[in-house]
LUMKOLLUM-575470 format. One record per residue (C-alpha): x, y, z; residue in one letter. Coordinates in steps of 0.2 Angstrom, whole numbers, padded with zeros to 4 digits, always signed. Layout:
# residues N
XYZA;...
END
This chain:
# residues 458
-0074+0246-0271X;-0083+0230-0266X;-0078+0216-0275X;-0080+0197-0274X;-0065+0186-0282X;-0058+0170-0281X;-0041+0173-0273X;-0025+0163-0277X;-0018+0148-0264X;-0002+0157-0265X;-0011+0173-0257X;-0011+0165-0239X;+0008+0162-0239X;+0018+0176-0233X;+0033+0171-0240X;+0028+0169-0258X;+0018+0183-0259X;+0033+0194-0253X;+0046+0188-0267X;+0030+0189-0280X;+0027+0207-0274X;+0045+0213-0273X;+0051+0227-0285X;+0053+0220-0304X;+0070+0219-0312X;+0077+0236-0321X;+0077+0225-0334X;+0071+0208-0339X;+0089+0201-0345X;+0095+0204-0328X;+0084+0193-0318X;+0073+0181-0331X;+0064+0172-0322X;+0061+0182-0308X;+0053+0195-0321X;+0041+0182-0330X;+0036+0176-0314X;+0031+0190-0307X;+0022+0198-0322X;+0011+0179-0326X;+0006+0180-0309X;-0002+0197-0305X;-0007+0198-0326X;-0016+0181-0324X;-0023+0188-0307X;-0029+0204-0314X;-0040+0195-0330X;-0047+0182-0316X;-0052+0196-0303X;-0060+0205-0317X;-0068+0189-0325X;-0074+0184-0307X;-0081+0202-0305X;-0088+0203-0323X;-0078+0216-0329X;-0071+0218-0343X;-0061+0235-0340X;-0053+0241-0325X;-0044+0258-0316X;-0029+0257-0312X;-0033+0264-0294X;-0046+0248-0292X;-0029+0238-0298X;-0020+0244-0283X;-0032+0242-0272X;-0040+0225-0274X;-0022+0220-0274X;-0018+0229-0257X;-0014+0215-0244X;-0012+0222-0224X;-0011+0237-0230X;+0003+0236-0242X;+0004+0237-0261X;+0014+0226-0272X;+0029+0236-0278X;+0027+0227-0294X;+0011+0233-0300X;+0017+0247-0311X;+0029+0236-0320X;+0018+0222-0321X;+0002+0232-0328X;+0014+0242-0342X;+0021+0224-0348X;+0003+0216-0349X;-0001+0232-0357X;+0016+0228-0373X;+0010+0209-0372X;-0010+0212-0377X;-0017+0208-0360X;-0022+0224-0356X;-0027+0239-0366X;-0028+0255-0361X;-0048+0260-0366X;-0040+0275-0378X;-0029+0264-0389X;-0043+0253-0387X;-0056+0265-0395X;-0042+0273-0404X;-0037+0259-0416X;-0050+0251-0417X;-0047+0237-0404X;-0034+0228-0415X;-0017+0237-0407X;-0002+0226-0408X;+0013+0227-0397X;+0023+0233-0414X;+0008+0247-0420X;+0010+0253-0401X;+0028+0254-0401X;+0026+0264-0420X;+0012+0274-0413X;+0023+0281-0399X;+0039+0281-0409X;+0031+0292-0420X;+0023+0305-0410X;+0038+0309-0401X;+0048+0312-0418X;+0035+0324-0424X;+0037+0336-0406X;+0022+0331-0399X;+0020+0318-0388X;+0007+0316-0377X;+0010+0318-0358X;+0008+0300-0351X;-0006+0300-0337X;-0001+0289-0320X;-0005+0272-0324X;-0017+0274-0309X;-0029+0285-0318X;-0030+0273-0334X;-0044+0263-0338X;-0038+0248-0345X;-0047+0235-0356X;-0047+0217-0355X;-0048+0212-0373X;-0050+0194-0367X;-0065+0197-0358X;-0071+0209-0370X;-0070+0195-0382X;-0079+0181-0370X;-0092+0189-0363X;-0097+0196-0381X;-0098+0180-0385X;-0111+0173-0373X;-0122+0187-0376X;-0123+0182-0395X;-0126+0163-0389X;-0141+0169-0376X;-0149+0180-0391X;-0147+0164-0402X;-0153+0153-0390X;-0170+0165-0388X;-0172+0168-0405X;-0173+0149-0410X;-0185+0145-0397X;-0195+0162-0404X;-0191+0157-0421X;-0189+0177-0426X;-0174+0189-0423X;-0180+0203-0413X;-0173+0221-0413X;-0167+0228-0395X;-0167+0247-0391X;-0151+0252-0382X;-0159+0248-0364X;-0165+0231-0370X;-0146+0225-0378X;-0142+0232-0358X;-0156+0221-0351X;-0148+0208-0361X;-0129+0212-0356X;-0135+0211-0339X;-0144+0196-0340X;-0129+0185-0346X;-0117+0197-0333X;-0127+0201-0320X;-0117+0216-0313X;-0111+0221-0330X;-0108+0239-0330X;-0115+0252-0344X;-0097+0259-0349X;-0093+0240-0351X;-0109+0235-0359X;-0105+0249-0371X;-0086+0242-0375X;-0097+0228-0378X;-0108+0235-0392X;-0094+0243-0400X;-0080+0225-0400X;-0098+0218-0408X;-0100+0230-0419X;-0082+0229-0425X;-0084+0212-0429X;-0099+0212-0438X;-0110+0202-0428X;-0121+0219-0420X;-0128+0231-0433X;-0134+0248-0426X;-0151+0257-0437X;-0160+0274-0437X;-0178+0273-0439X;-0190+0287-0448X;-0189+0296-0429X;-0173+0293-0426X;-0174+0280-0416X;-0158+0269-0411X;-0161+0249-0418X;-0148+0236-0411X;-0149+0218-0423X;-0137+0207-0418X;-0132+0191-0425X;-0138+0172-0425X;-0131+0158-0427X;-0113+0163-0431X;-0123+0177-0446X;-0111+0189-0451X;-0112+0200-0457X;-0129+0203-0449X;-0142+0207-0461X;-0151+0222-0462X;-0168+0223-0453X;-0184+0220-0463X;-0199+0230-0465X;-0210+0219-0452X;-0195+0218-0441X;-0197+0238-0440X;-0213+0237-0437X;-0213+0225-0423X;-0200+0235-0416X;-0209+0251-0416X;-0225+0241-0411X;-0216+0235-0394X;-0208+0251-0390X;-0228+0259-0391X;-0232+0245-0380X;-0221+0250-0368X;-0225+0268-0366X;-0241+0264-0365X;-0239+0253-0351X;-0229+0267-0341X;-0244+0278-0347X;-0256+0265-0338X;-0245+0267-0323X;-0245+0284-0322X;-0265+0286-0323X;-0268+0272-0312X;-0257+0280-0300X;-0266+0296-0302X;-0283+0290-0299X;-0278+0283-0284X;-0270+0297-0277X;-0284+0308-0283X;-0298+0296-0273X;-0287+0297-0255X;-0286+0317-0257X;-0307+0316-0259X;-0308+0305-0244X;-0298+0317-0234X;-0307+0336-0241X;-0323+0324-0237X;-0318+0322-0220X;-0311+0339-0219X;-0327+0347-0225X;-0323+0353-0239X;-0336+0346-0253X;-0331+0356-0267X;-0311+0351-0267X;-0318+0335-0266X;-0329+0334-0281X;-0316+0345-0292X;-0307+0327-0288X;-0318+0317-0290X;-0322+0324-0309X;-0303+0323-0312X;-0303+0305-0306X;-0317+0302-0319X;-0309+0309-0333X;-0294+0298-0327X;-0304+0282-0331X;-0310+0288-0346X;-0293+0289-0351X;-0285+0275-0343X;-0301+0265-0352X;-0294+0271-0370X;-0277+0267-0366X;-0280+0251-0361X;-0288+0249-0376X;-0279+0257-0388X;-0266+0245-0379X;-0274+0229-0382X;-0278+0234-0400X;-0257+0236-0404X;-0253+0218-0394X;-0266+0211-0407X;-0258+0219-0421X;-0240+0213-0416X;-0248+0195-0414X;-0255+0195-0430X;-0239+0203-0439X;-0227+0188-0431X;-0239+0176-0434X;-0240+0180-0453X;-0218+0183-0455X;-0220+0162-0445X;-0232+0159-0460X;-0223+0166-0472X;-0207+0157-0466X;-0217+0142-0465X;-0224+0143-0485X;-0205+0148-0489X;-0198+0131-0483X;-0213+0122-0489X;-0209+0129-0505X;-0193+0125-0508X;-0196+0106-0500X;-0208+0105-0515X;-0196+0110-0528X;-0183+0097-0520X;-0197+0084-0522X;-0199+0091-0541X;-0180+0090-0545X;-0179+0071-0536X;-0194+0064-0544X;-0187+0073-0560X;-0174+0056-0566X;-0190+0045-0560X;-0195+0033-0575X;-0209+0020-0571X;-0203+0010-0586X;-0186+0009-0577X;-0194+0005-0562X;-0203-0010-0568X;-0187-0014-0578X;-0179-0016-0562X;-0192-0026-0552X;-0194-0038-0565X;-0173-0041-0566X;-0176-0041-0546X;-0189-0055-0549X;-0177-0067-0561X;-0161-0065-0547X;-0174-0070-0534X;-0178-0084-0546X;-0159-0089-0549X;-0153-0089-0530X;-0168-0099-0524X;-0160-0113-0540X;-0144-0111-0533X;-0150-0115-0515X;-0158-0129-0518X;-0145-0136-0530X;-0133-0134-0512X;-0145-0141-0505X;-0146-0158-0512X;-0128-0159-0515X;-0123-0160-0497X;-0139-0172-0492X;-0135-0189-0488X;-0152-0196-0486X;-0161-0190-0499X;-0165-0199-0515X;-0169-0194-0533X;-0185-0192-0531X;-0185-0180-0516X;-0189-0194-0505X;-0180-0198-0489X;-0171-0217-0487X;-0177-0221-0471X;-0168-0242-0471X;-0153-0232-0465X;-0160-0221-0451X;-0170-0237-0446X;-0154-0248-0445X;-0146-0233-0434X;-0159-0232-0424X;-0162-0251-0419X;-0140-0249-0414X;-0145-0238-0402X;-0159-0247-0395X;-0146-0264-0395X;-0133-0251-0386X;-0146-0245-0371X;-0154-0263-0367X;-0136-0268-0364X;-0132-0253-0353X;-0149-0258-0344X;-0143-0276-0342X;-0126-0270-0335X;-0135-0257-0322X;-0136-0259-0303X;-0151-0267-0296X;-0164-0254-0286X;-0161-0255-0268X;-0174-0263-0258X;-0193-0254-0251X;-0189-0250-0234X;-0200-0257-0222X;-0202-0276-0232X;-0196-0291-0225X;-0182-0300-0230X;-0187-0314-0241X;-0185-0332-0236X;-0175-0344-0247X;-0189-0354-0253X;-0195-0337-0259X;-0181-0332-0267X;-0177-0349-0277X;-0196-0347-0284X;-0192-0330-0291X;-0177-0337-0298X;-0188-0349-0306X;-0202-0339-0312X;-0188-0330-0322X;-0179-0342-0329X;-0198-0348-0334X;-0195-0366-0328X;-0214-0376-0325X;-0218-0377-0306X;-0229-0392-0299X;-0245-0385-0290X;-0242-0386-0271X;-0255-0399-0265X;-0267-0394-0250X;-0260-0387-0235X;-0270-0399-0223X;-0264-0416-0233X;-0252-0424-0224X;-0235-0426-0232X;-0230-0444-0241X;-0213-0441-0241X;-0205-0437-0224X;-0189-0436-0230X;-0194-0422-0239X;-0194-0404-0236X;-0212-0397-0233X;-0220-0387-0247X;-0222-0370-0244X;-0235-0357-0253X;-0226-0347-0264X;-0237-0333-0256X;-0229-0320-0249X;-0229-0317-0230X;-0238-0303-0222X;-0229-0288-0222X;-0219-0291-0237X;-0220-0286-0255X;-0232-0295-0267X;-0223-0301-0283X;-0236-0307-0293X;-0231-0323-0303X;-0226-0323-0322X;-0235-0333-0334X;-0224-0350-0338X;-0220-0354-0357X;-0222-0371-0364X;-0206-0378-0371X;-0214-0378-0388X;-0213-0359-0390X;
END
């Protein structure tokens, strides 16, 4: 049985795996938690081989030997699959079938109780030659089939019918290696649960509906629902028709080639006539074909127009009951009170407004002899902050100044009248004197030019 699962980290150590593997308790009060041990392990193990295998019922025999490690078998098994079995992990696919997927532990117990009163009990099988049912799984997997059918049908916008090989396409879709006596455990949980309905058509034909959208129970189908169905299925054998004839033809055109070669004319036109009457009929197939795709366009494009009008209409009467409390005298009631609060909290703005102004008068108008006293203080502040600032340094590259120089710019700023210097090439009265110099300056240094000198009067 080839098989791909996931196996446990404890699988690789010899020691664990020998105590989990070990002969159960005779009893569970004997050895507690030995016996829960044991029978979490190997149940857990059997769901998650199964789940990683996409199965969702299993033989006994498969147990025994998936589980098999060098050669030997856990001496447990038997134990562990009859208490998975009283716990609901397992079902056996008779009880399963038998009551209707819904055996507890106690109905079990009753069932057997019972038959053995009445004289006749059943022969139990070997546990190795049950098929047992995960009902987990049976319940998982059922449910991503219904979410893959949802998902399609909203993208479609229609609920399509299946025949039994397309639910089986389906299955196999969502579980790829998804067996058909699984696939049919499937069906059936569905079934039970009201979320797959199963219809005869006029032929007896088998139509599966299932559910969308968490529907239940599923609704029956509709008359364009059946014809679509039937539409597709005549589609389909028509296409294998096509096949068939295409095949033929070709199959009918090498066998003239060959009598041709061969010498014999007359098998080769007897072939040849077939091959035409082949095409004749492969033509109206194809047509006949093409005729029934049009058709089913047209049918799903009238049940999309009628769903369409459907929700048109019922927005329209939404509108119609909305619009129905609508007064336009209210409405420009309304606007008109609207109009007046506007009105009132512009008033109680500007009453906020005008109590918190300092600066503004009576009439609206600012008093500006305030702000214009401010502003010459801070005018008086900065020139005293100029006065008290640090000179600029000196132009680099100008010569120093001479003291004759520097006591006439002292004197140009302090506005005191200078005496005109008299001609450079008079001689000098006063010997005693110092020598007048021009206040000009000196090559190479900076020109200051001279301020002009207030009289006294001013």
């Amino acid at each position: 049985m080839a098989a791909e699962w996931q196996k446990p980290p404890d699988w690789l150590d010899e020691e664990r795996m020998n105590f989990l593997s070990a002969p159960l308790p005779s009893q569970r009060t004997d050895k507690p938690s030995q016996w829960d041990t044991q029978t979490k392990f190997w149940s857990d193990l059997i769901v998650s081989s199964c789940s990683d295998c996409c199965q969702v019922s299993i033989l006994g025999r498969h147990v025994e030997e998936r589980f098999t490690r060098s050669g030997r078998t856990p001496a447990c098994l038997a134990g562990v699959v009859e208490d998975a079995c009283k716990q609901g992990v397992l079902r056996s696919a008779k009880s399963w079938e038998k009551n209707d997927c819904s055996e507890s532990w106690l109905e079990w117990g009753v069932n057997l109780a019972s038959s053995w009163l009445t004289g006749s009990p059943e022969r139990p099988e070997s546990w190795l030659e049950v098929t047992y049912v995960i009902p987990k799984l049976v319940e998982q997997f059922s449910s991503d089939v219904i979410s893959e059918h949802s998902r399609r049908a909203s993208s479609s916008g229609r609920n399509d019918l299946f025949s039994p090989e397309g639910f089986v396409s389906l299955c196999r879709h969502v579980r790829p290696p998804l067996s058909k006596d699984d696939v049919g455990l499937l069906s059936r949980w569905l079934e039970k649960s009201s979320k797959l309905s199963i219809y005869l058509d006029e032929i007896d034909n088998e139509m599966i509906k299932l559910a969308v959208n968490g529907e239940r129970p599923v609704s029956p189908p509709s008359k364009p629902e059946i014809a679509l169905y039937r539409l597709r299925l005549c589609c389909v054998a028509l296409s294998k028709q096509i096949e068939e004839v295409m095949s033929d033809i070709k199959r009918c055109t090498e066998a003239a080639k060959q009598k041709q070669m061969l010498g014999m004319r007359d098998g080769a036109l007897s072939l040849l006539r077939r091959r035409k009457r082949l095409l004749k009929s492969l033509t109206q197939k194809e047509g006949t074909a093409e005729n029934i795709e049009q058709l089913i366009t047209g049918l799903r494009a009238v049940h999309d127009d009628r769903k369409i009008i459907g929700a048109m209409e019922v927005g329209v009467q939404a509108y119609r009951e909305a619009m129905a409390d609508i007064n336009i005298d209210k409405v420009a009631d309304t606007m008109d009170e609207f109009r007046d609060l506007h009105d009132k909290h512009n008033e109680v703005n500007a009453e906020l407004c005008d109590s918190f102004s300092v600066f503004i008068t009576d009439d609206g108008s600012m008093d500006m002899s305030e702000l214009e006293a401010e502003l010459d203080s801070l005018i008086h502040e900065d020139g005293i902050a100029d006065a008290h600032a640090p000179s600029e340094p000196p132009v680099a590259g100008a010569s120093a100044a001479t003291p004759q120089k520097r006591d006439q710019n002292t004197t140009e700023e302090l506005c005191i009248p200078v005496t005109p210097p008299e001609s450079a090439s008079k001689p000098n009265r006063d010997e005693g004197c110092p020598q007048h110099h021009d206040v000009t300056a000196t090559p190479g240094s900076a020109h200051v030019p001279p301020k002009p000198t207030r009289s006294p009067a001013s």
